[in-house]
N, C-alpha and C positions, 0 to 999 in steps of 0.2 A: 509484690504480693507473694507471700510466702505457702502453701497450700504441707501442712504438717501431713504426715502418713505413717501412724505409727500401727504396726502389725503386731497384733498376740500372737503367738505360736505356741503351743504346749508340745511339745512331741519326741522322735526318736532319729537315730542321728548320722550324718555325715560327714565331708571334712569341714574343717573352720576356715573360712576367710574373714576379709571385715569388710563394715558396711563404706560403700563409699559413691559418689555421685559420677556415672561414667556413662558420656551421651554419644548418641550417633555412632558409635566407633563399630556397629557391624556390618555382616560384608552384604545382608539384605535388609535394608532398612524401611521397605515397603512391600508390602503386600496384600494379595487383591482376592481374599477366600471367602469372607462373609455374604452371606445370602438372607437367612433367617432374620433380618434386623426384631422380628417381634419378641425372639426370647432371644436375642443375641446369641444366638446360634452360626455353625459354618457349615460349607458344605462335607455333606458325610465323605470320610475317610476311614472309617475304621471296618472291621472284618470278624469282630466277634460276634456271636451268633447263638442265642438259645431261642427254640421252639417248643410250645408249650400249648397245649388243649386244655379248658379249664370244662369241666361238663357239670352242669349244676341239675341233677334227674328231675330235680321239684320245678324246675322253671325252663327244662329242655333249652339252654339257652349253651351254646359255646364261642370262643374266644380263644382265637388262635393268632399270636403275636410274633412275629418273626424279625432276625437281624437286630433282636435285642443286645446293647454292648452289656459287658459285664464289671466297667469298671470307669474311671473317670479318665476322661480321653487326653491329654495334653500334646499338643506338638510341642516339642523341644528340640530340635534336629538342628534350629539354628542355635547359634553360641548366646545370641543375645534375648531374640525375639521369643517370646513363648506365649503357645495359645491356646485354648481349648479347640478341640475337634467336634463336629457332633457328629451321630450315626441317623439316618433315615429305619426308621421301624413302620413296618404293616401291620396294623390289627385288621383283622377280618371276624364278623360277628357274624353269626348264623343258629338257624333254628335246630332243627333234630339231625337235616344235613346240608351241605353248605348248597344245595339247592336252592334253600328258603334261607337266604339274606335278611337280616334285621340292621336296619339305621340305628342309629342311638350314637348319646350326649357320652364325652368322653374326658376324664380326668388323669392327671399324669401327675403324682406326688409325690415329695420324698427327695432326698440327697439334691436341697437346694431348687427343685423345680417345682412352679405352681403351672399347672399347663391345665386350658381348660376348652375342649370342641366344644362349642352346642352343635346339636343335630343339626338344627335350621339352619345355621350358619357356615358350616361344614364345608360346600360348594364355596359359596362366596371366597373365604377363606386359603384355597386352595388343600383342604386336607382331604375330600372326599376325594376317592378316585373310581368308584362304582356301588352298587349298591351292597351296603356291608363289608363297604372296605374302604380304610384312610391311613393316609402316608402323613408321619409327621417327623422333624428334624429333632432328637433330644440330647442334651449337653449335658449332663450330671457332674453337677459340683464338689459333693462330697461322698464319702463313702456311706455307705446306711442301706436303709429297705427302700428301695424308688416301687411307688404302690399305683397299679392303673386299671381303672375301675370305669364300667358301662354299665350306660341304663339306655334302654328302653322305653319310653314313654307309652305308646301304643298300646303296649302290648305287657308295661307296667312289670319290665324282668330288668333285673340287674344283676354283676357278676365284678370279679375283682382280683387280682392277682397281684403278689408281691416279688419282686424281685430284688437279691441282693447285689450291691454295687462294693469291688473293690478301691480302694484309695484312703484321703487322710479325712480325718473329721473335721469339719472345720464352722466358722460362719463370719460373717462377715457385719460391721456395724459401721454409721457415721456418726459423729459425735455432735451433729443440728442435724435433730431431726428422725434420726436413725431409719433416713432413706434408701442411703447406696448413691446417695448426691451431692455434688462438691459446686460451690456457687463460685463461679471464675471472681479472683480477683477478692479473696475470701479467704480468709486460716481457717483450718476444718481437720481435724482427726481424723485416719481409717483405723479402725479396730479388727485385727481378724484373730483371731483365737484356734489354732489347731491341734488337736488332742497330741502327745507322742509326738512333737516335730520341734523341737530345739536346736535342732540342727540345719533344719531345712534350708534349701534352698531355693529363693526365692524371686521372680522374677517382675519387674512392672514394665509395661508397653501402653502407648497412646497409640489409639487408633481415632483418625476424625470421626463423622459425624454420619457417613457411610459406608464403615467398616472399610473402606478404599487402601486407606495407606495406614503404616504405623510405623512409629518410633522409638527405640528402646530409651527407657528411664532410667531405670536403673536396677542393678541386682546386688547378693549379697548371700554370702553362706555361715550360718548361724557358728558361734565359736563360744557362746557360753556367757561374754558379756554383759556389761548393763549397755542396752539399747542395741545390743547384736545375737537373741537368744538367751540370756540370764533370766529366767523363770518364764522363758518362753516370750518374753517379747521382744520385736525387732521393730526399731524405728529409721522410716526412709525422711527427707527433705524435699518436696517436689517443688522446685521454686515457677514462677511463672515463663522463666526463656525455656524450662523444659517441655513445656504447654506450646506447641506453635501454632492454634487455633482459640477462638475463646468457648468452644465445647466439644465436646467429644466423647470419649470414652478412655477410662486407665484399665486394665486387666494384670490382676495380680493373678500369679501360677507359682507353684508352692509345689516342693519334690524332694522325697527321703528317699532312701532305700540301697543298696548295696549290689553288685553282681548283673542279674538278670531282674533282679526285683527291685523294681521302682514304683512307688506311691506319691500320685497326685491331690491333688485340689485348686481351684481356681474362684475365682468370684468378679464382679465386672461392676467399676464404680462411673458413675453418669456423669459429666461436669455440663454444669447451666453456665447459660449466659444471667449476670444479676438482673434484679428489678433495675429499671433504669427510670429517673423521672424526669419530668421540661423543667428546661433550665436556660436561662441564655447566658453564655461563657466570651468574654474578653479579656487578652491581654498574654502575656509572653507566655512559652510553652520550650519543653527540650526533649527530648526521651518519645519524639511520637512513634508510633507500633500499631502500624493499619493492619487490622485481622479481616478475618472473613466478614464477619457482621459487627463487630466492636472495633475500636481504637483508645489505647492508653497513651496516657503521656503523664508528663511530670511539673509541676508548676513554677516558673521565675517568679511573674507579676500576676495574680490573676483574679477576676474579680466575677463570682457566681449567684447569678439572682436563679433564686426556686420559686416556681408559681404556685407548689401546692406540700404543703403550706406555705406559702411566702416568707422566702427570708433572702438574707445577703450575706455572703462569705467572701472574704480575699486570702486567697493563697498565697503566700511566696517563700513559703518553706520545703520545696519539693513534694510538695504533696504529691499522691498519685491519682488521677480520673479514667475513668473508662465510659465512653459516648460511644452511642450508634454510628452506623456508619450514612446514618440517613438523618441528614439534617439541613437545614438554611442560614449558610453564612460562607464561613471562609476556616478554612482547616490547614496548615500548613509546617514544617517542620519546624519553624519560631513562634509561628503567631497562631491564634484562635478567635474569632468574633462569629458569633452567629446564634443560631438555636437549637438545643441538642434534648436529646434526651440522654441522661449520662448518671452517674452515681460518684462520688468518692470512694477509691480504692481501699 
């Protein structure tokens, strides 16, 4: 299975390398920072800081946000592995003074993030932390206006502030579907498009399926090329032994800039495990590759009945299959006989 990933870039520049396939070779090839699995977030590390009173006279309502970042966070520190950072911000909402706390429904928009508290839910969630105040983790993807805006229901006041973020412009697309999701065991296009970044440098990492561990993909620094930067787009190869789970997550990190000034972006693409349907599979097998919940292999002799719709296939052209790892038979490094639920590769 070959999983295609080709990058747009439009933008401004650094040195040239060329693109090429280089795995495992750094010196931390796991790591254990993500916390926020809801908006694929990490835990804050960063330190920049705007403080901001928004006072609205007609609706006595204020909004004071603190530990705001002001730009798109990347760790880069290691040679290979690169990630986004997030920061932890407090909004505190309050009436004429923060004596009288107002609850209220909260939205966080803009430079790649759709974030959304309801009031009700706020507790549940772990965002509330007293009354008229909530701590939330935010990762900004791209440079733009990130816009965070309360309402009030009660009491029927709303308010809103905008803030600007430094970094690269970018966005991110898949070519089925244009989810942000790559079906294991599937060819599938990544699309990202960055304003000003033809030169960038560009990084991808797998991380499983609980941000726990990751593994560098692969990188490449833009030189002008076709498929290395020539009208801004750059194309990687991500084959399946790069993949060493069948889901997880790829994080692409993207960086221009010269000197003291360096400019980010980032975006984070989901891999599924496929539909898989019942099937009963008999007969030789080579290539088996037990994953966490799937297993592929590749076919000598083999012969596959579908119960829905009912059909019959025989493989012996190497085909490739991917079956659950939960089935009734016999599974083994030659043979297969049993009942699977499985797909052809």
């Amino acid at each position: 299975m070959v999983l295609a990933i080709i990058g747009c870039f439009i933008g401004a520049g650094v040195v040239p390398s060329i693109c090429g396939n280089i795995r495992n070779s750094c010196n931390s090839p796991c790591i254990n920072l993500y916390r926020n699995k809801e908006f694929f977030d990490i835990e804050s590390k960063g330190s920049n800081v705007e403080q901001v009173i928004i006072t609205d006279s007609a609706d006595d309502m204020n909004i004071f946000v603190s530990n705001m970042p002001n730009a798109v966070m990347i760790d880069d520190s290691d040679k290979y592995i690169w990630f986004n950072n997030s920061q932890k911000i407090t909004i505190e909402i309050y009436g004429e003074n923060p004596n009288n706390p107002m609850n209220a429904s909260i939205s966080i928009m803009g430079c790649g993030l759709n974030i959304f508290i309801d009031e009700d839910e706020a507790v549940e969630k772990d965002y509330f932390i007293d009354d008229g105040i909530y701590e939330v983790n935010i990762s900004p993807k791209t440079a733009g206006t990130l816009t965070i805006a309360v309402t009030n229901r009660t009491e029927n006041k709303e308010g809103s502030r905008d803030f600007n973020m430094v970094g690269l412009y970018g966005s991110v697309t898949t070519s089925i579907g244009d989810d942000k999701k790559i079906t294991f065991g599937t060819t599938e296009n990544i699309i990202i498009i960055i304003a000003n970044g033809n030169y960038c440098e560009i990084h991808l990492t797998w991380f499983d399926k609980n941000w726990d561990n990751a593994i560098f993909i692969n990188k490449t620094v833009g030189d002008g090329t076709s498929g290395n930067g020539l009208n801004g787009v750059f194309e990687f190869v991500v084959t399946e032994n790069d993949i060493p789970d069948d889901f997880g997550y790829i994080v692409l990190a993207a960086q221009t800039g010269y000197g003291s000034n360096y400019y980010y972006t980032y975006d984070i693409v989901e891999i599924e495990k496929p539909i898989l349907k019942k099937m009963f599979i008999g007969g030789r097998i080579t290539n088996l590759n037990q994953l966490e919940e799937t297993s592929t292999f590749n076919s000598i002799r083999l012969q596959c009945i579908n119960f829905s719709p009912f059909s019959i296939y025989k493989y012996q052209s190497n085909e490739k299959l991917i079956v659950s790892n939960e089935y009734v038979g016999l599974l083994t490094k030659w043979y297969v006989l049993g009942f699977f639920e499985g797909t052809l590769s």
